[in-house]
N, C-alpha and C positions, 0 to 999 in steps of 0.2 A: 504494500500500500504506500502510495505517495503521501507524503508530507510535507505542509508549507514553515513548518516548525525549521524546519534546514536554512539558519539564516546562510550558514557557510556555503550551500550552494549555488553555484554562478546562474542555476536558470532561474531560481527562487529570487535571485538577485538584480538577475536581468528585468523578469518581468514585474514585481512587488518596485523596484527602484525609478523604472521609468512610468509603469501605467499605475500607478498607484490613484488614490480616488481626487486627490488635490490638483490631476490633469486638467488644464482645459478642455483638449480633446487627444485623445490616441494618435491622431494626425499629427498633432502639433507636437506632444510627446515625441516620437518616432523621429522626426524633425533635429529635435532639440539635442537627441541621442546621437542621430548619428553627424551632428555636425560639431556635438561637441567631443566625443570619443575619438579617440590614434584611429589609426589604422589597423595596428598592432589588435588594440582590442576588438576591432568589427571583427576580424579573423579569425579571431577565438572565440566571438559568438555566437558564430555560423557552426563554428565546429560543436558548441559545445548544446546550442539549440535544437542540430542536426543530431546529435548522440541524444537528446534526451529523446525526439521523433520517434529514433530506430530503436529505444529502451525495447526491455520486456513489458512493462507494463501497457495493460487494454487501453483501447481508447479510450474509453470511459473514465478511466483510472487520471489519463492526461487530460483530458477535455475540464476534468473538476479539476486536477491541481492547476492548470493554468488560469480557469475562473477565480479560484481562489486568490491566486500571487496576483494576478492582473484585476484586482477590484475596481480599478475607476477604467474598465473597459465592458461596454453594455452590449455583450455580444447580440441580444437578439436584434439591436439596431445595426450590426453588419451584414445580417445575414448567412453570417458564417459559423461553422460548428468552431469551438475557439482553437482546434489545430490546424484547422482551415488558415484560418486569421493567422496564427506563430508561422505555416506556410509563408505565407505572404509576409507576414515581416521581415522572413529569414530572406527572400529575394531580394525587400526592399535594401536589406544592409550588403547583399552582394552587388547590388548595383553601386551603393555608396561604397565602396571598398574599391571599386571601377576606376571612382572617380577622385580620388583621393590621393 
């Protein structure tokens, strides 16, 4: 079973630090992350958002710890199940890492 209790973990990190509920918008978060993060770390977030992806654990299992850690993200106004959504983040920061 996932736990958001793991402050030490980088995905708990990732998403609890940037989407937290005090966001303006997920957009503008995302934004904020990758313009103010190295290079160095985009690289490792890809890596390490992509390892959590290919875990053992069910979707179901990932779908709630992401809802959890990313509270000021209101999935049902994306339209996306929330690995959907970490998908697409994980692009948006390989493209920023493109351009860097």
């Amino acid at each position: 079973m996932l736990s958001s209790n793991k402050l030490e973990e980088p995905v708990f990190q990732f998403l609890a630090g940037t989407f937290h509920q005090d966001i303006d918008s997920p957009e503008e978060a995302l934004q904020e992350f990758l313009t103010e993060e190295s290079k160095e770390y985009l690289e490792f977030a890809i890596i390490f958002l992509t390892d959590f992806i290919g875990s053992e654990y069910s979707d179901i299992e990932k779908n709630e710890y992401i809802q959890s850690c990313a509270d000021g993200v209101y999935f049902p106004a994306t339209g996306l199940e929330p690995l959907q959504w970490l998908y697409q983040i994980i692009e948006q920061i390989r493209e920023a890492v493109k351009t860097k």
